[in-house]
C-alpha positions in Angstrom: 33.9 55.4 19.5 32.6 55.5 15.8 33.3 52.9 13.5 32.8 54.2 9.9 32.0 51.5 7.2 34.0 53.1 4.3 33.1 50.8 2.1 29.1 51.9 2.4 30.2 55.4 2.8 32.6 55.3 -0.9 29.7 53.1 -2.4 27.1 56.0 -1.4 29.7 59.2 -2.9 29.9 57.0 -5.8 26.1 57.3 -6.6 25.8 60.9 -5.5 28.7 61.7 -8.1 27.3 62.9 -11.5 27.2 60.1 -14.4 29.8 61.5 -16.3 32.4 61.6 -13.3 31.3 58.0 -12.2 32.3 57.4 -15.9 35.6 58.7 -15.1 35.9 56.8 -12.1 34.9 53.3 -13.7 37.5 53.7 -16.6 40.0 54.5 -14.0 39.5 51.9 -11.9 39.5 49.6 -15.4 42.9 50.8 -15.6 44.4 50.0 -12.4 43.4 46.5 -12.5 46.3 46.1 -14.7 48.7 44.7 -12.0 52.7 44.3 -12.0 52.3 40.9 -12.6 50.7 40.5 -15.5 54.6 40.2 -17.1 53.8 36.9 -16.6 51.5 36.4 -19.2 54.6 36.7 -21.7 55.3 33.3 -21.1 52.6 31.7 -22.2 53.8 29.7 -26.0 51.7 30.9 -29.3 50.2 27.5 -30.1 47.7 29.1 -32.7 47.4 26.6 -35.3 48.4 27.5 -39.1 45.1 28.8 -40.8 43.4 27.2 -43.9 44.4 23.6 -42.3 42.6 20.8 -41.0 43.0 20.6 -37.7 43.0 16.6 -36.1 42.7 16.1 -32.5 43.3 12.4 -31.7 42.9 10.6 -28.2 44.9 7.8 -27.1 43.6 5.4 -24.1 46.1 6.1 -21.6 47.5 2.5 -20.3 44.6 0.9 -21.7 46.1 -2.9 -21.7 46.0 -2.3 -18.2 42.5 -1.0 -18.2 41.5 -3.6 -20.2 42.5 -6.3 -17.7 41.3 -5.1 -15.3 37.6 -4.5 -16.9 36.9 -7.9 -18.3 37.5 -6.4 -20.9 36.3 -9.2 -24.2 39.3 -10.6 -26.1 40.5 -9.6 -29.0 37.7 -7.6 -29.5 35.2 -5.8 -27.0 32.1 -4.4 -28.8 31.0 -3.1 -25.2 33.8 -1.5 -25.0 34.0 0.0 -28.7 30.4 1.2 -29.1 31.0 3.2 -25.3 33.9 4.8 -27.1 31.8 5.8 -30.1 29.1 7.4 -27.8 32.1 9.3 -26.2 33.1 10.4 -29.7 29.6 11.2 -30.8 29.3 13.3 -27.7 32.4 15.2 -28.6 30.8 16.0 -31.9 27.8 17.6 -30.2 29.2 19.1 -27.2 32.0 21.1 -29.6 31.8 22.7 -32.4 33.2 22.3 -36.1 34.5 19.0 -35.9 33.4 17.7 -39.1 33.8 13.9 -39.2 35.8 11.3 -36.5 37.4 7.9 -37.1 37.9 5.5 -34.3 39.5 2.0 -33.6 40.4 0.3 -30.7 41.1 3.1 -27.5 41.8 5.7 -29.8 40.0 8.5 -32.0 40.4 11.0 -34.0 38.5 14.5 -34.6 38.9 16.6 -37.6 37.9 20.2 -37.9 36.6 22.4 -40.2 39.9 24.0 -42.0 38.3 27.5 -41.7 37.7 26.7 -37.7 38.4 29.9 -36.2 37.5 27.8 -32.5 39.4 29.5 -29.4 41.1 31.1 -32.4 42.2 27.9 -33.0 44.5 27.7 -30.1 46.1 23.8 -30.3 46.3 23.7 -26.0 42.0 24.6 -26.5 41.2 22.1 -29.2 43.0 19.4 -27.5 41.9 20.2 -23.7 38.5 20.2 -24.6 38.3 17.1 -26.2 39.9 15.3 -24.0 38.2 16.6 -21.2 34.4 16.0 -22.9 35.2 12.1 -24.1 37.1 11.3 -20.8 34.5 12.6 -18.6 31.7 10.8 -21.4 33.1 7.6 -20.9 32.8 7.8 -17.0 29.2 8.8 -17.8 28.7 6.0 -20.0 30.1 3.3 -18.2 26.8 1.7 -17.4 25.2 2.2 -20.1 27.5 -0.9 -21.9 29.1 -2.3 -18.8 25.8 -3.1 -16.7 27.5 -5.6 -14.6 31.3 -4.4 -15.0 32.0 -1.7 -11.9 34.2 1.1 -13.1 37.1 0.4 -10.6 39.3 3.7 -11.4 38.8 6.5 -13.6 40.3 6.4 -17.4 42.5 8.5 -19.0 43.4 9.5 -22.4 46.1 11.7 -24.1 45.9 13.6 -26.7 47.7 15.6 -29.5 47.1 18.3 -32.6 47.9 17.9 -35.6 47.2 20.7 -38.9 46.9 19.3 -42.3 47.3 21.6 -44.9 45.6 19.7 -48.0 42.7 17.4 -48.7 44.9 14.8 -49.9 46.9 14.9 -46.8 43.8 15.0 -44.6 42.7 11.4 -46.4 45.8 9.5 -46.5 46.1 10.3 -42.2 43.0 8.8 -42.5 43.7 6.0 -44.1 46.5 5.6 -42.0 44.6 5.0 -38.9 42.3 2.6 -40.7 45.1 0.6 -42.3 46.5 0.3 -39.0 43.4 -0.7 -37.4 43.6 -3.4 -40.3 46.5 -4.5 -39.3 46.4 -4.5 -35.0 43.2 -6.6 -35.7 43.8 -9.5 -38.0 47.5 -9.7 -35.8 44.5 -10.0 -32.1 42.2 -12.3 -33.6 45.0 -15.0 -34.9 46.8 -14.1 -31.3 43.9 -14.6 -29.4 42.5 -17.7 -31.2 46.7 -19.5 -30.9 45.8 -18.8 -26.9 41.9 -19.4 -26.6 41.9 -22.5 -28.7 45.0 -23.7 -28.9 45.9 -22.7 -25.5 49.4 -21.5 -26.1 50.8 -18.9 -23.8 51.2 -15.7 -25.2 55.2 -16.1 -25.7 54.5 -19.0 -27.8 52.1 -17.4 -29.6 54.0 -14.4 -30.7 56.4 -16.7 -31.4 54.4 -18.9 -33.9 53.5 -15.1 -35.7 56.7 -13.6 -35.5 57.5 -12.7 -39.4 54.1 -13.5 -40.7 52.8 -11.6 -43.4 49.0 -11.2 -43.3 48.2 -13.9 -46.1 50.0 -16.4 -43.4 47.8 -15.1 -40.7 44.3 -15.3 -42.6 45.9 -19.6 -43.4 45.9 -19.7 -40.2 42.9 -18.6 -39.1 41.1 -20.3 -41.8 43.2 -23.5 -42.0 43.5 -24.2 -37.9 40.1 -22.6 -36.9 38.1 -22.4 -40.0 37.3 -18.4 -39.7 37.1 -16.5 -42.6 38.4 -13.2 -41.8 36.7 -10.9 -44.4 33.5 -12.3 -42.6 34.6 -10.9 -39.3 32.4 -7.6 -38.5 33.3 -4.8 -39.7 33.2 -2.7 -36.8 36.5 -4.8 -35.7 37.9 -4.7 -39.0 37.7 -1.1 -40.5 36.8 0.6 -37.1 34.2 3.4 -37.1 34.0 6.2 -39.0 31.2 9.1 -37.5 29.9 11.4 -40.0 27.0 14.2 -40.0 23.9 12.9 -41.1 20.1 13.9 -40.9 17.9 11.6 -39.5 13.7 11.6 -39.3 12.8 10.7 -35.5 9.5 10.1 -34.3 8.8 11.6 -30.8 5.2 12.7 -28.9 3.9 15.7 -28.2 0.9 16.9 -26.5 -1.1 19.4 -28.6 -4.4 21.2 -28.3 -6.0 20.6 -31.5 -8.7 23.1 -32.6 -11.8 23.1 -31.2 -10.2 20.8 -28.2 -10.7 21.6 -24.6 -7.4 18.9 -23.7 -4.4 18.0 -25.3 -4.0 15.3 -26.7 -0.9 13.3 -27.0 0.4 12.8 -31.1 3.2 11.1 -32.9 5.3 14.2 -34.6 8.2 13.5 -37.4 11.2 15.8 -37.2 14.6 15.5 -39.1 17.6 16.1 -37.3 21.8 16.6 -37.6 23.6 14.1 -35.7 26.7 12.1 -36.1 25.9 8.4 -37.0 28.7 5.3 -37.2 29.4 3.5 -40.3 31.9 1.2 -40.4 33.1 1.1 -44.4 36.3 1.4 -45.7 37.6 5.2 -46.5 41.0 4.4 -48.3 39.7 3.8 -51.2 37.8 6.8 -53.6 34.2 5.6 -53.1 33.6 6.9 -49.3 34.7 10.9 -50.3 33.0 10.4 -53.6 29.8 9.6 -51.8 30.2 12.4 -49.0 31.6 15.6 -50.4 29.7 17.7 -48.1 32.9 16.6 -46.1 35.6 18.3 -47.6 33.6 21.0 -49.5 35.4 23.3 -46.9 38.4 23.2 -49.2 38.5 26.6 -50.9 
């Protein structure tokens, strides 16, 4: 009995058949790939985000007072754990493209794209994915790095949301949103921490002792009862960290063959690049945008 391998048999007709009927026969076949169930695809939700706007991704640590805890993490403020999340965010910056400047405090950050970012076609469910997915998997790679002697016991997680901006104006004061608020979570920690560290009141008692406090009562405190002058607190902890584009001269080696060499020899060569470097200043205020317009030049 014969057994006949059709698909060797329809493979060989197939390059027998002149080029324009194999033509014919690919666009066909194109055209049946088109199933009955691609309906489905009607379902999915237009999430294209409204053109000409910035577009801010920000990440939130998902359950991160548990995280925290169980980390070790320093209290009330863990540079260990706020310089891994920079090198996440700074990893974002290069991994994607068009994100034009980040802010960070505490287990969150923020991403802001070009306005004219025509990304995925600036489909929300892409922008937001990918970040997530790049600074979540980032931070698991970069554990060690700033935890040498801290295990990572279970993987993080972070969520995330999209938000469009249509104006300049509107871009700065979300901005200056996250950095007043970053004002105010940390001078709230640092008296916390220090009624509980060194006055060893439980933590009831001590947001008891700061309930209705404005924060000239909290920076009394903290200057009266533990002699700490808050302004002189570092500024990473007050005004978190803002990532911007910058170019930057690095010195690497190369091995060359000079002329009239037989070797190479090894030499010290200067190159400038792009990459996104941390300041921590203040960007309510006028002076930051004023000093870095390349930033919102996109506005046209």
């Amino acid at each position: 009995m014969w057994v006949i391998n059709t698909a060797i048999v329809a493979s060989r007709v197939s390059l027998a058949v002149a080029p324009s009927c194999r033509r014919v026969a690919v666009s066909s076949r194109v055209a049946m790939a088109k199933s009955k169930f691609e309906y489905v695809r009607d379902f999915e939700m237009d999430d294209t985000c409204l053109a000409h706007c910035w577009v801010v991704v920000r990440l939130d640590g998902r359950n991160f007072h548990r995280f925290a805890e169980k980390h070790n993490f320093a209290k009330p403020n863990d540079s260990r754990a706020l310089e891994l999340m920079t090198q996440c965010a700074q990893t974002v910056m290069i991994q994607l493209e068009d994100i034009v400047m980040a802010y960070g405090q505490s287990d969150e950050y923020s991403f802001v794209f070009k306005r004219k970012s025509n990304w995925f076609r600036r489909r929300a469910s892409k922008f937001m994915t990918n970040v997530a997915s790049q600074f979540a998997s980032s931070y698991v790679f970069y554990w060690k790095d700033y935890f040498k002697d801290q295990d990572l016991l279970y993987p993080p997680a972070f969520d995330g949301r999209v938000v469009v901006y249509p104006s300049n104006q509107t871009l700065k004061d979300y901005l200056s949103w996250r950095q007043a608020d970053c004002h105010i979570n940390n001078l709230y920690n640092t008296v916390f921490w220090m009624l509980i560290q060194r006055s060893k009141l439980t933590p009831a008692q001590a947001q008891e002792r700061l309930q209705g406090t404005l924060a000239a009562d909290k920076n009394e405190i903290l200057f009266s009862e533990y002699n700490i002058n808050y302004n002189n607190e570092p500024p990473m902890y007050r005004k978190g960290t803002v990532l911007i584009w910058k170019k930057i001269k690095e010195v690497i080696s190369k091995e060359i063959k000079l002329p009239g060499e037989t070797e190479e020899k090894k030499v010290e060569v200067t190159r400038t690049r792009t990459k996104p470097v941390a300041l921590h200043c203040d960007i309510i205020g006028d002076a930051f945008w004023k000093e870095h317009p390349e930033i919102l030049e996109d506005d046209s």
